[in-house]
RODO-2510 file (C-alpha; in nm, 4 decimals, decimal comma):
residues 445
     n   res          X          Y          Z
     1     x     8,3091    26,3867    20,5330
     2     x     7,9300    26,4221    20,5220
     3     x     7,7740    26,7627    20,6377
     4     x     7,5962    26,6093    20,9000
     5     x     7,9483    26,3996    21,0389
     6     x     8,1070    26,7583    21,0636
     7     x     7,8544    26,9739    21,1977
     8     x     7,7677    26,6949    21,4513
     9     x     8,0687    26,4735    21,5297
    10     x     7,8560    26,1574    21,5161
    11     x     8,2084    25,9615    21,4786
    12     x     8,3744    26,1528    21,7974
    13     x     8,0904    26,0492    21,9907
    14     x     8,0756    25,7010    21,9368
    15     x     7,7104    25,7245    21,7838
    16     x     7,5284    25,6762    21,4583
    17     x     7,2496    25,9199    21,2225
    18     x     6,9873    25,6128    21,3167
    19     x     7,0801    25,6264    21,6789
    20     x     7,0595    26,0132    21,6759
    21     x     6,7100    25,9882    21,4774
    22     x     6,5378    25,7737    21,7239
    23     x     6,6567    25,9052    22,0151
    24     x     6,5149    26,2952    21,8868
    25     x     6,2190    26,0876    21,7949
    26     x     6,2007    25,9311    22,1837
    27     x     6,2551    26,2902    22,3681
    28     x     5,9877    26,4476    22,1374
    29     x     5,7352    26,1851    22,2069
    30     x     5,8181    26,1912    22,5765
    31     x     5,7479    26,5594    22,5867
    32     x     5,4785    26,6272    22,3082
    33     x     5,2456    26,6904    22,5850
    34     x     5,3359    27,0137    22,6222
    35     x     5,1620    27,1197    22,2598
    36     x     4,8877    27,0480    22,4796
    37     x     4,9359    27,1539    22,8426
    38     x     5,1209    27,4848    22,7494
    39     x     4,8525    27,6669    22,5499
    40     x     4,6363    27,4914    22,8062
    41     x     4,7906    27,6753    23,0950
    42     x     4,8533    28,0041    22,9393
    43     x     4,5063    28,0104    22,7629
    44     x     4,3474    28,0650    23,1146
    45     x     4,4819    28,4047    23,1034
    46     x     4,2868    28,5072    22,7878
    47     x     4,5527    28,3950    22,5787
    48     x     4,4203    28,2324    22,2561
    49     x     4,4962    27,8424    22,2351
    50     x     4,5744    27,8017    21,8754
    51     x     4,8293    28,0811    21,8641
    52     x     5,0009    27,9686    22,1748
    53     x     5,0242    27,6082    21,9961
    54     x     5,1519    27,7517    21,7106
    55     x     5,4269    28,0143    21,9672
    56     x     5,4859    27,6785    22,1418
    57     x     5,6215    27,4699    21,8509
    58     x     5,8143    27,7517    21,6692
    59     x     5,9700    27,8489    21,9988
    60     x     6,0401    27,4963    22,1192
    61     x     6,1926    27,4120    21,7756
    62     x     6,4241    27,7250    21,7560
    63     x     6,5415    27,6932    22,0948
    64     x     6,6623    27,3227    22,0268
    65     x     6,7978    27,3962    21,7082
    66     x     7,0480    27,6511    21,8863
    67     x     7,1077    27,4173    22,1563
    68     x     7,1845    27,1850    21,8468
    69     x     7,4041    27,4378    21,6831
    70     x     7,6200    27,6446    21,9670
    71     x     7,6797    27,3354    22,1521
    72     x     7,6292    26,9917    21,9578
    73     x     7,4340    26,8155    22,2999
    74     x     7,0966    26,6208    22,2860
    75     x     6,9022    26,9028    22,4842
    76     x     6,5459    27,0067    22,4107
    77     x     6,4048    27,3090    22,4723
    78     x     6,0379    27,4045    22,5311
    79     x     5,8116    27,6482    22,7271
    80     x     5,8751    27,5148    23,1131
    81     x     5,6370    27,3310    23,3355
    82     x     5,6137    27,5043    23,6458
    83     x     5,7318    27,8478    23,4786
    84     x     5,4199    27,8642    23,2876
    85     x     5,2272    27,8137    23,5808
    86     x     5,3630    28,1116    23,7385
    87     x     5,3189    28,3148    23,4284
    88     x     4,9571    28,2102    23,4131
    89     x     4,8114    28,1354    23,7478
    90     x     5,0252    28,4000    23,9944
    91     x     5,1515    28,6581    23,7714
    92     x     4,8163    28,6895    23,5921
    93     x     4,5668    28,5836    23,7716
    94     x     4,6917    28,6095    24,1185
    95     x     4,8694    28,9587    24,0826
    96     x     4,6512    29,0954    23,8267
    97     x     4,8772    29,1681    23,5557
    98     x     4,8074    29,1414    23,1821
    99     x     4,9617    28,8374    23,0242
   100     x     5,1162    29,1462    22,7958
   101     x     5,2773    29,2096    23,0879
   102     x     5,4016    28,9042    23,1754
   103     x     5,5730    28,8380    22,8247
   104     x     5,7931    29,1100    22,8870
   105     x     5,9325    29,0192    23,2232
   106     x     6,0378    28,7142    22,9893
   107     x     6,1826    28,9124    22,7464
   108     x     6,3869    29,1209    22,9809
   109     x     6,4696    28,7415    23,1994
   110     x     6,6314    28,6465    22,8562
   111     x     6,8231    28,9175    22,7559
   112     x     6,9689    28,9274    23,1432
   113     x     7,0439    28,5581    23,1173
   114     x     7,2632    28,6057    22,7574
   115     x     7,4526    28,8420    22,9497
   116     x     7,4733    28,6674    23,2504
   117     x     7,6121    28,3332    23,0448
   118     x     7,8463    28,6059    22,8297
   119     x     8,0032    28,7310    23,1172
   120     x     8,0061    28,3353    23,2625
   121     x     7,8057    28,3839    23,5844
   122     x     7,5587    28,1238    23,4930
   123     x     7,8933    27,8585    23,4217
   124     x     8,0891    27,9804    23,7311
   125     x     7,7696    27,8725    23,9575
   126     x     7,7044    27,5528    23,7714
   127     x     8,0800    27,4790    23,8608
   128     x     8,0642    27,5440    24,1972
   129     x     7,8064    27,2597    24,3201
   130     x     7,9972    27,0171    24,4791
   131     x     8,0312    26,6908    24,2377
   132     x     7,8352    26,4751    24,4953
   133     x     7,5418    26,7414    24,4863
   134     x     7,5703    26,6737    24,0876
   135     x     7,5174    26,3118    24,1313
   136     x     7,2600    26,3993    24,3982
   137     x     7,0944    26,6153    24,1396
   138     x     7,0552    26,3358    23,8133
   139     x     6,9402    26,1099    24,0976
   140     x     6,6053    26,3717    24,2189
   141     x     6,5377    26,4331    23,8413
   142     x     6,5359    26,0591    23,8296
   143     x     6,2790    26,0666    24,1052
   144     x     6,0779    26,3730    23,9935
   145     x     6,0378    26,2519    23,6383
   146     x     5,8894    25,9257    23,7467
   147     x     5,6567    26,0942    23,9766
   148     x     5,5436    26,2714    23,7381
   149     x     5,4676    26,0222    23,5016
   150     x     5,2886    25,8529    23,7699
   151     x     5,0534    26,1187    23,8652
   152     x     4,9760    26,2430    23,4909
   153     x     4,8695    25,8549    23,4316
   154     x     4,6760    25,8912    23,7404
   155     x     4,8992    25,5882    23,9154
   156     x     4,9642    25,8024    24,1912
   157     x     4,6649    26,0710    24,3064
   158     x     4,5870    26,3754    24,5348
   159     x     4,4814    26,2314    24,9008
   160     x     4,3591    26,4851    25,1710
   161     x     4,4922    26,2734    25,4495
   162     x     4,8546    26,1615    25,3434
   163     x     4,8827    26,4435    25,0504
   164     x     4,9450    26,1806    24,7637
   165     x     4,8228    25,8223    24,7605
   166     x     4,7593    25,5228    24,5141
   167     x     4,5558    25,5641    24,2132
   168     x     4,2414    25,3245    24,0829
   169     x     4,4556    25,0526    23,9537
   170     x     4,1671    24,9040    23,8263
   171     x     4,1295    25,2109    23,5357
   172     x     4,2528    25,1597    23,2123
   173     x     4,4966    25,4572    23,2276
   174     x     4,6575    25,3507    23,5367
   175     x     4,6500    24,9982    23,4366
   176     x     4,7770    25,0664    23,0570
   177     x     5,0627    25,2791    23,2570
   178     x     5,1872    25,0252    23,4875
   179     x     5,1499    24,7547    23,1945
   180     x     5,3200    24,9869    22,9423
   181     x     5,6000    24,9949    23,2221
   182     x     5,6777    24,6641    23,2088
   183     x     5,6541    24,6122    22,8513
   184     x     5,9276    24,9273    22,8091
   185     x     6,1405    24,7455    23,0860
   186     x     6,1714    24,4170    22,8940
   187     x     6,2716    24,5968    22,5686
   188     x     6,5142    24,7860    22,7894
   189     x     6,6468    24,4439    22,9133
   190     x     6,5777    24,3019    22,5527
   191     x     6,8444    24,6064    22,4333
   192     x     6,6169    24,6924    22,1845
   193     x     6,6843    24,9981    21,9765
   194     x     6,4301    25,2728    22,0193
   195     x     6,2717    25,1017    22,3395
   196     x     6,1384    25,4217    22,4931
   197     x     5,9701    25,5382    22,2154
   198     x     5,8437    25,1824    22,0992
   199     x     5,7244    25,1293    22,4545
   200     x     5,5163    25,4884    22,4051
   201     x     5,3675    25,3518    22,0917
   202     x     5,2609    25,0522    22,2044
   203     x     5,1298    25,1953    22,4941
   204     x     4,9218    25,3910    22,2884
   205     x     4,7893    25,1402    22,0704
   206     x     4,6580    24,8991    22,3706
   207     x     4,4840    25,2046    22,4565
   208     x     4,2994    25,2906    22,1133
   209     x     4,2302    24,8747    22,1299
   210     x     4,0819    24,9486    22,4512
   211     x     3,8787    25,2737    22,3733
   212     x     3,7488    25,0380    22,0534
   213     x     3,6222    24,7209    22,2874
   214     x     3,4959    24,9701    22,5147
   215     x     3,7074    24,9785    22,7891
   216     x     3,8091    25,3077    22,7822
   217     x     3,4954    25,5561    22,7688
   218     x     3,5754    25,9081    22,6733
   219     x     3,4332    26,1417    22,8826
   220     x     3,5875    26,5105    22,7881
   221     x     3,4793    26,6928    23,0937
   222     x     3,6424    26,3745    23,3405
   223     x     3,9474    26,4635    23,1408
   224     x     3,9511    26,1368    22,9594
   225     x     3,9702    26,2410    22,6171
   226     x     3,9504    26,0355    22,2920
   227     x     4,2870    25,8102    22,1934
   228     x     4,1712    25,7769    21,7946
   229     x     4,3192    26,0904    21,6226
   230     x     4,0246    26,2936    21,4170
   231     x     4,2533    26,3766    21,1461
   232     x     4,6509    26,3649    21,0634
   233     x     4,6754    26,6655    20,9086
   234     x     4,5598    27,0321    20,9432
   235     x     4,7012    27,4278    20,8821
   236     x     4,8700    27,5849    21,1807
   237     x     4,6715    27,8131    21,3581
   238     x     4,7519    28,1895    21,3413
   239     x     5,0190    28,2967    21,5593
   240     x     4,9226    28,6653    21,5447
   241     x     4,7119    28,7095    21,8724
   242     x     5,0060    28,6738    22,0563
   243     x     5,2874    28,7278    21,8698
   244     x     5,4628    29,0568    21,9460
   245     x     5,2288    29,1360    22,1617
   246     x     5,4352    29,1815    22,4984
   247     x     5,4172    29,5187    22,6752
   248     x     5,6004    29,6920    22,9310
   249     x     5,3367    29,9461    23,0232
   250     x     5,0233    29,8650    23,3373
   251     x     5,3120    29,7783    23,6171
   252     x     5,5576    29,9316    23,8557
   253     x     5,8800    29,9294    23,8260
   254     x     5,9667    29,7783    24,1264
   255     x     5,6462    29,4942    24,1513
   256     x     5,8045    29,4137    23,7271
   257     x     6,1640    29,3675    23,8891
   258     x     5,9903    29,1292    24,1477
   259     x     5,8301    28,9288    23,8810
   260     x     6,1355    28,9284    23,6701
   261     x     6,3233    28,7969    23,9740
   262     x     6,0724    28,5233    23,9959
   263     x     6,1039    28,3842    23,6723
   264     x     6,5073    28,4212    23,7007
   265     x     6,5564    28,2385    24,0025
   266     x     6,3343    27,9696    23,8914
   267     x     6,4371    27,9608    23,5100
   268     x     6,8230    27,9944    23,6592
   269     x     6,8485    27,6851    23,8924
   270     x     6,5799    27,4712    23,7357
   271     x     6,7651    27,4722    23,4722
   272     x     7,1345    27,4549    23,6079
   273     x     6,9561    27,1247    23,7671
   274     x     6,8031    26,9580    23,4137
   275     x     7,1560    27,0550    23,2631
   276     x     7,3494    26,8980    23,5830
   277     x     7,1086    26,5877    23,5860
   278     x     7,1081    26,4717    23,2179
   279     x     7,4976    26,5818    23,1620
   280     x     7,5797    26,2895    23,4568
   281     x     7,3840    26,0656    23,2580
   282     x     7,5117    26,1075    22,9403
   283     x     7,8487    26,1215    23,0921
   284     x     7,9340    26,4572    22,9140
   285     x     8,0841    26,6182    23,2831
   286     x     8,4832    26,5880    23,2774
   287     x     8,6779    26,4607    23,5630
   288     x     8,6351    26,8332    23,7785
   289     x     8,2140    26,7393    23,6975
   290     x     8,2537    27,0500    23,4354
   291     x     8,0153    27,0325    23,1551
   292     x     8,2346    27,1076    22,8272
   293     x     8,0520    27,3615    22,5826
   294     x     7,8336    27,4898    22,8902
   295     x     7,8863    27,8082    22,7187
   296     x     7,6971    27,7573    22,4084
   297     x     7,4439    27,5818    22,6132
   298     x     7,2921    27,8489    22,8721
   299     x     7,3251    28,0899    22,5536
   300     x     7,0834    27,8494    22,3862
   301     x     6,8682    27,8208    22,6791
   302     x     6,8569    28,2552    22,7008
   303     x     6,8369    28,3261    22,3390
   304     x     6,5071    28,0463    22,3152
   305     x     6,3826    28,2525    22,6395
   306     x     6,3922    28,5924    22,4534
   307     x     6,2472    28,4481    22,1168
   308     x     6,0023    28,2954    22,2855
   309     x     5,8175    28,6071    22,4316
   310     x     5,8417    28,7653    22,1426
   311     x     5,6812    28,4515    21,9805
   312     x     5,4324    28,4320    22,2482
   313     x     5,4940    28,1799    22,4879
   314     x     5,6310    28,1855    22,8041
   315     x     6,0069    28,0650    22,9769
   316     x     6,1687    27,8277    22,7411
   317     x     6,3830    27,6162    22,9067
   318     x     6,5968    27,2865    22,8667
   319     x     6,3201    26,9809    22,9245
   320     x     6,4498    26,7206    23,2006
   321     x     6,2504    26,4965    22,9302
   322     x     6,5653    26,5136    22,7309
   323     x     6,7209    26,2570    22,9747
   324     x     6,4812    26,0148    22,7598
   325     x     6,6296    26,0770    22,4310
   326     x     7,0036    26,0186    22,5986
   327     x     6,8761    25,6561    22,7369
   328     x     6,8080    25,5618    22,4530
   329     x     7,1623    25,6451    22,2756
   330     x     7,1732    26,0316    22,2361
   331     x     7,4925    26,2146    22,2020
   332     x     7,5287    26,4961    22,0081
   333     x     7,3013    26,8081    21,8724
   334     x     7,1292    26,5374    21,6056
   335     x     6,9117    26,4312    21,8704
   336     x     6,8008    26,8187    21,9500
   337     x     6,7772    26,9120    21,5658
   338     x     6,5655    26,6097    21,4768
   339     x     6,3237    26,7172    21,7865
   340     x     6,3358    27,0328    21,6611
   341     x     6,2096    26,9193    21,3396
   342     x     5,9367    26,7199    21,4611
   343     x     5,8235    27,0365    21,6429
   344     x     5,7576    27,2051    21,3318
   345     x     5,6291    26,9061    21,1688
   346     x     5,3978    26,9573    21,4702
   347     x     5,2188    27,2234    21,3459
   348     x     5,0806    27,0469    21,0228
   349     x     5,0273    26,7159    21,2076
   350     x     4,8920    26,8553    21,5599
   351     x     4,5555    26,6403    21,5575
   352     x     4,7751    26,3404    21,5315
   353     x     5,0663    26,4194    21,7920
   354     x     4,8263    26,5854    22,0808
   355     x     4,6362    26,2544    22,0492
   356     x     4,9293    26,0863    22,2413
   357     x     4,7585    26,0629    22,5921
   358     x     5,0009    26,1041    22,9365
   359     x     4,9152    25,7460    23,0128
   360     x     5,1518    25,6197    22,6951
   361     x     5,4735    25,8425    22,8161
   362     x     5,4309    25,7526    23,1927
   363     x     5,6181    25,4047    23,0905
   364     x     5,9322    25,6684    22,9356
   365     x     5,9655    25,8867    23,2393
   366     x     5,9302    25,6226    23,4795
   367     x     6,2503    25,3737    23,3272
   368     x     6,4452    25,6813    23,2399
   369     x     6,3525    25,7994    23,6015
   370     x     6,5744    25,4203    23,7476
   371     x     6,8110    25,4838    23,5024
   372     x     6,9431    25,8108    23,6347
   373     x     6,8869    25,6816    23,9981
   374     x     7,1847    25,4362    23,9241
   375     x     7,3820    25,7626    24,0298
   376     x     7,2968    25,7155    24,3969
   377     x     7,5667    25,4539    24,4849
   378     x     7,8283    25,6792    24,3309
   379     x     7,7079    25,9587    24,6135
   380     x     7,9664    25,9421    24,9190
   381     x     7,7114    25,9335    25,1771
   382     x     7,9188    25,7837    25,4789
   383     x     8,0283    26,1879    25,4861
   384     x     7,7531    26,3465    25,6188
   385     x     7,8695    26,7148    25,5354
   386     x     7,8208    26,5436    25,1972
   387     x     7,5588    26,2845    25,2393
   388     x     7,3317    26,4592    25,3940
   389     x     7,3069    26,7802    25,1651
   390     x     7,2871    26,4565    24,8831
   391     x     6,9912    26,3518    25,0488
   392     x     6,7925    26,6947    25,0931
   393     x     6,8892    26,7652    24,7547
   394     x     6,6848    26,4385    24,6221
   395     x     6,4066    26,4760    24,8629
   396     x     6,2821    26,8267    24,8664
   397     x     6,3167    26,8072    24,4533
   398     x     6,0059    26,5046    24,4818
   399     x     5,8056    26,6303    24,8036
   400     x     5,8427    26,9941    24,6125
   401     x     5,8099    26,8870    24,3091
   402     x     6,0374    27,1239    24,2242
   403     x     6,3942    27,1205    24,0868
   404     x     6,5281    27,4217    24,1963
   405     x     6,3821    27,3642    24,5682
   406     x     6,6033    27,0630    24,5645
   407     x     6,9378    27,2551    24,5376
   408     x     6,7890    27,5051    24,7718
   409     x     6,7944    27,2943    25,0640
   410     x     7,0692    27,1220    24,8910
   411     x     7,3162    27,3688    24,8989
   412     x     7,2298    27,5849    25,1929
   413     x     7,2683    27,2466    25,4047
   414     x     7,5908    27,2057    25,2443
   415     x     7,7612    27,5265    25,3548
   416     x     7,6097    27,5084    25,6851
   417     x     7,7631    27,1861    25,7674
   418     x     8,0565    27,2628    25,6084
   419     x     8,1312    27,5872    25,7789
   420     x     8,0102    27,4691    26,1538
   421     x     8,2197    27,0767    26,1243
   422     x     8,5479    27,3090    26,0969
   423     x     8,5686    27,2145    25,7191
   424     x     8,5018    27,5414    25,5614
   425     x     8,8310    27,5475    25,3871
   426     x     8,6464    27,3039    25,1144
   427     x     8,3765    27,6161    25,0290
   428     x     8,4593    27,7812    24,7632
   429     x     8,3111    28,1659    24,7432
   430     x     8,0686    28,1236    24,4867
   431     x     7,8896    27,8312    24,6575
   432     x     7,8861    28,0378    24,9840
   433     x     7,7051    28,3592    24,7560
   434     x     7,4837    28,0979    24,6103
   435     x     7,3499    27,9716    24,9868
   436     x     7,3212    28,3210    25,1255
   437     x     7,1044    28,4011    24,8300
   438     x     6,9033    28,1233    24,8366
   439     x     6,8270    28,1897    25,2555
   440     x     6,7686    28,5257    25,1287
   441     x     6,5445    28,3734    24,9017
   442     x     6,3787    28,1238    25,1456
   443     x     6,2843    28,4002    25,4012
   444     x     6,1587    28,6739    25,1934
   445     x     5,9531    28,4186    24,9551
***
């Protein structure tokens, strides 16, 4: 037995080292934006760029390879969207705090999440959402992840009047998007191996064909930067500016247990949700909708968390962009260690893999998007005290844009309707906790 059969159970999974390899190689691509939009984000707050590139990679890559190692799934970790927009934009610049600062309500989030999945808090709440709210859950990531490959292509836009509206289908990037789409769907159809990631290449090259005819016109400050890589290979930038830098000193205690709150609450149910979502998929829940090895998981997730504001980086978290890699055929902690890999080759090949523009992945997170919305016809709906919380949970996670706001209204509807239709003997306490806290959470927000 190879060392890779045992430490991975390729056999026991019904998968295959190639299979493994190219799905790693799909999630990566689908996410290897955020080498870009991270240090982007976090740079605002004085940050430097090249060391948060450099935090970003190492911190990504050491977070999957636990995730890899404590619990053999196909679950990528990297600093979160939406978490480092709070770090950056309201915890810095909004309540005036040094990014310093802001690492080490990270820190402290990660160390209370390892002891919060030690003692089995974070398992005993993922167990108690009901399984239709699980289903409901895959079904809104479905939704969210297309959305948002539509609006980074620019296929669906800001609109004053309506909030969100139709892009210029007439622009290259929204037409390579959409075209990209279809070409990904017909290898999907086609069953050809690798079909995400060979649709995000292909993508890609239609655009550099179309940047060379002159088509596409780069124009840095419209945000349309160039698709041609300016070199393949280049030294890492220092990680030193940030590294080690995080400080507990400049802030209250109670304003720091606010902020800490913040990022646990998010961190906690986003991703709970990513976990829930990609697990259905995969079909890795057992017949209770328990995720086996959940343990080893969340530990992952907290352990990457704490590393990573030490590194320099804000909330790493498991990447709903992982539900790519399992499309196309991931089962087992090969998938995470090979994108783990390619996140440290990232640091010597960064001019190349930031080149990748938002328009080529659109075509990934759309089709992985309708594959995990084939969940919705196993969702009871005909019960309303079941259907309906379903629904909310799908909706408010794409009008949000926001995972956890999804099983938010997800969950409070479901004890509420529960409780007043005379059916409250099918609450279970921790579910009940969960939708006090989350009113709680609702009214004082």
């Amino acid at each position: 037995m190879s060392f890779i059969e045992k430490c991975f159970k390729l056999k026991e999974n019904n998968t295959t080292m190639k299979t493994e390899v190219m799905a790693g190689l799909t999630t990566f691509m689908t996410m290897a934006y955020i080498l870009v939009v991270n240090p982007s984000i976090l740079s605002v707050t004085g940050m430097d760029y090249g060391a948060v590139l450099t935090a970003t990679c190492i911190a990504s890559a050491l977070g999957t390879f636990f995730m890899a190692l404590f619990a053999n799934y196909p679950f990528v970790l990297a600093p979160g969207m939406g978490l480092n927009a709070y770090f950056a934009y309201t915890v810095v610049l909004q309540y005036g705090y040094g990014w310093e600062v802001a690492l080490a309500a990270v820190f402290v989030e990660g160390i209370i999440f390892i002891v919060l999945s030690a003692v089995n808090v974070r398992e005993a709440i993922f167990n108690a959402i009901p399984t239709n709210m699980k289903k409901a859950v895959s079904v809104g990531i479905g939704m969210y992840i297309a959305f948002i490959g539509l609006q980074n292509a620019g296929v669906v836009i800001n609109n004053a009047s309506t909030c969100v509206g139709l892009g210029d289908v007439r622009t290259v990037p929204v037409a390579l998007a959409l075209i990209g789409t279809i070409i990904t769907l017909v290898l999907v159809i086609r069953k050809v191996k690798g079909a995400l990631l060979v649709g995000i290449l292909v993508t890609w090259l239609l655009g550099i064909i179309c940047q060379l005819t002159g088509l596409y016109v780069v124009d840095v400050e419209a945000g349309a930067y160039s698709l041609i890589p300016t070199g393949i290979i280049s030294a890492p930038p220092s990680i030193m500016p940030v590294a080690g830098k995080l400080t507990f000193s400049g802030i209250s205690i109670f304003d720091f247990i606010v902020v800490i709150f913040a990022f646990l609450f998010v961190d906690l149910f986003d991703t709970l949700g990513t976990l829930i979502g990609v697990s259905t998929k995969a079909g890795f829940l057992d017949k209770d909708g328990k995720l086996p090895k959940i343990k080893g998981a969340l530990f992952a997730d907290a352990a990457a968390t704490t590393l990573g504001a030490v590194l320099g980086t804000s909330t790493v978290t498991t990447f709903v962009e992982s539900a790519s890699g399992v499309s196309d055929g991931g089962r087992t902690g090969l998938t995470a260690f090979t994108a783990g890999i390619l996140f440290l080759i990232a640091l010597l090949f960064s001019p190349l893999l930031t080149t990748i523009p938002s328009f080529a992945t659109t075509p990934a997170l759309v089709v992985v998007g309708l594959m995990m919305v084939e969940n919705v016809s196993d969702i009871e709906f005909a019960d309303y005290t079941e259907g309906f919380p379903a629904f909310m949970t799908i909706l408010m996670m794409v009008v949000c844009y926001s995972i956890s706001e999804g099983l938010v209204f997800g969950v409070i509807s479901y004890v509420l309707l529960k409780f007043f239709s005379g059916r409250k003997s099918e609450l279970n306490p921790v579910i009940v906790v969960i939708a006090f806290l989350f009113f709680l959470k609702l009214i004082l927000a």
